[in-house]
C-alpha positions in Angstrom: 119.8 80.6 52.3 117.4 83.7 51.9 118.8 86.8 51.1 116.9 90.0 51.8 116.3 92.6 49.0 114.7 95.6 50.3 114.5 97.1 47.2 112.2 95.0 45.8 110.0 93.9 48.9 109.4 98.1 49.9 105.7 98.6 49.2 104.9 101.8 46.8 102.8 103.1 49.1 103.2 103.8 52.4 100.1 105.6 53.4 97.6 103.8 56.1 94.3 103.2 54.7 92.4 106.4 56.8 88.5 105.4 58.0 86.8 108.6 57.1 88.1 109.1 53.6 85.4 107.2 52.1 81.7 107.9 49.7 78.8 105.2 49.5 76.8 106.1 46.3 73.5 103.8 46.1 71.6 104.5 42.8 68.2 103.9 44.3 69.0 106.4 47.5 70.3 109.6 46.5 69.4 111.1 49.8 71.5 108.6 51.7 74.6 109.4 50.4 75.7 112.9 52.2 74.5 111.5 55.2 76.2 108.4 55.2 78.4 108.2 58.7 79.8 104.5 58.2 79.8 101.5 55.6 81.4 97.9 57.1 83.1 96.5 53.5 81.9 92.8 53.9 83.1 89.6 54.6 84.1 87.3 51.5 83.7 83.4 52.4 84.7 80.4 50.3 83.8 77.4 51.2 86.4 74.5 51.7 85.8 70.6 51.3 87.6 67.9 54.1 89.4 65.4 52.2 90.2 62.3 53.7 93.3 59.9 54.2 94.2 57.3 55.7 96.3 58.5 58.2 94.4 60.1 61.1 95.2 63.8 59.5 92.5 65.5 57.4 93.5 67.5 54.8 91.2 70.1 52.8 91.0 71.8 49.2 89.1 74.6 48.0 85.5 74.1 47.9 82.9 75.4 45.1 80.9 77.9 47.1 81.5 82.0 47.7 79.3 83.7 49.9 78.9 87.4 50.8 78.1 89.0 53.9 75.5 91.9 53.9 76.4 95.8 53.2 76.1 97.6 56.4 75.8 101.4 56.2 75.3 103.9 58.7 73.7 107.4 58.2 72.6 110.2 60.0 68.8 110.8 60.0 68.2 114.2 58.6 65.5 116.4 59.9 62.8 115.7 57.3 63.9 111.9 57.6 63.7 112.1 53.8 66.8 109.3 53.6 64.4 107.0 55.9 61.4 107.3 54.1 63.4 106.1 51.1 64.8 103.4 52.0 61.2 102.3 54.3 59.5 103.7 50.6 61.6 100.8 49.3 61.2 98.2 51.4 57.8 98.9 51.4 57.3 98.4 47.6 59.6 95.1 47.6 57.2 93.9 50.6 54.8 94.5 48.8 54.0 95.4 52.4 50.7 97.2 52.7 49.4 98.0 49.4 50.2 95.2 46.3 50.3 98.4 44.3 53.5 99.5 46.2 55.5 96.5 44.1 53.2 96.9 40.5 54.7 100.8 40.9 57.8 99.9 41.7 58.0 96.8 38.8 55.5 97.2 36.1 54.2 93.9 36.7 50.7 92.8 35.8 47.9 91.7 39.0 45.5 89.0 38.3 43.3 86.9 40.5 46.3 84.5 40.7 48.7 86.9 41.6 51.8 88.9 39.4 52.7 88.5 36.8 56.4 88.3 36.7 57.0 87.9 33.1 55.6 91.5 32.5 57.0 94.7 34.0 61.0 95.1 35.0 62.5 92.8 37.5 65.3 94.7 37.9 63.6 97.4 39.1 63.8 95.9 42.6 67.5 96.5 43.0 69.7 99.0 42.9 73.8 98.8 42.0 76.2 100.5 44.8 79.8 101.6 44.8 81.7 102.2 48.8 84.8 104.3 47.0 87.7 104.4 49.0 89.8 107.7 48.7 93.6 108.5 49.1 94.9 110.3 52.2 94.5 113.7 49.5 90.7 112.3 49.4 90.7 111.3 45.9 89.0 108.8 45.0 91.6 105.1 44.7 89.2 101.9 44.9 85.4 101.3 43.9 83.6 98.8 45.4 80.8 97.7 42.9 78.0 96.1 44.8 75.5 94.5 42.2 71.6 94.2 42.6 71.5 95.1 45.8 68.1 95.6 48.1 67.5 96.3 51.5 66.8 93.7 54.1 66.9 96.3 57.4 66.1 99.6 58.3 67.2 100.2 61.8 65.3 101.6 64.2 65.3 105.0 65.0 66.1 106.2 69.0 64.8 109.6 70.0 65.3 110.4 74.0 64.8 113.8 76.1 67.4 112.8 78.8 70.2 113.7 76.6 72.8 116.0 78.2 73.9 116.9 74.2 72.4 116.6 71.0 73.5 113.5 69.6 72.1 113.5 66.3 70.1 110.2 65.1 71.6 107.7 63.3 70.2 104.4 61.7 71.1 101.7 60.4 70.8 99.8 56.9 71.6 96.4 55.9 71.8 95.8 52.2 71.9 92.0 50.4 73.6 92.0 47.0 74.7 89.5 44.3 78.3 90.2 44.3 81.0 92.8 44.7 83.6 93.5 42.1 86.7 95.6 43.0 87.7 98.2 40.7 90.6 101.0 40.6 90.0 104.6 39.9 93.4 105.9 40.2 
């Protein structure tokens, strides 16, 4: 018979994990960061494998895969859009969108007539590390989340609209791919 021992089973903390008490610091995008409205921490998937019986029940294991969802941040434009231009300045130079010397800028790498050289110049370059730190209800700082080499597949668009009855300041959205995320504690 189970026996229940309070004692042991009472968590240490009993303080609710608050929305708002929360800073996104992305290397690459300094101007972002005051800004920054919302962050969605992502989804963590591991994949499973059926294994089957002979009786008419399947029964699974653990597979071999882990897959991340993107980063998804919000910010609020500011008036100069200086946080949009760097993150479009980014994306721009990944593309390498118009000009092929956005990306040998960004990178270092050599052009020839059969395109970069990849070997030359800094890879690494392209991405940018990125910690969501989530803060105690006294706003001091309790969990990093450590995004590594992350890059920027969206910039959301931007709405602007004279029919407003308030100001409702602009905000846009960005969605960030990244290798991994490691957690780590600060406290």
């Amino acid at each position: 018979m189970a026996t229940a021992d309070w004692q042991t089973t009472l968590p240490t903390n009993l303080n609710y994990l608050s929305p708002v008490n929360f800073d996104l610091i992305i290397n690459k995008l300094p101007k972002t960061r005051y800004f920054c409205v919302g962050a969605t921490l992502p989804n963590i998937n591991f994949s499973e494998a059926a294994l089957d019986t002979k009786l008419a029940i399947s029964s699974y294991v653990p597979g071999d895969k882990i897959t991340f969802d993107p980063l998804n941040v919000r910010f609020i434009v500011d008036e100069d859009m200086t946080n949009y231009k760097e993150i479009f300045n980014w994306i721009m130079s990944l593309g390498p969108g118009i000009d092929t010397e956005d990306f040998v800028d960004l990178t270092g790498v050599t052009k020839s007539e059969l395109g970069f050289d990849t070997r030359s110049g800094d890879m690494k370059k392209m991405y940018s590390d990125a910690a969501l730190i989530i803060n105690t209800s006294a706003n001091n700082p309790n969990l990093e989340f450590m995004f590594e080499d992350c890059f920027p597949t969206s910039l959301g668009a931007v709405t602007l609209a004279t029919d407003s009855t308030e100001v409702e300041y602009v905000v846009a959205d960005l969605t960030l791919r990244y290798t991994l995320f490691k957690i780590r504690t600060s406290t």
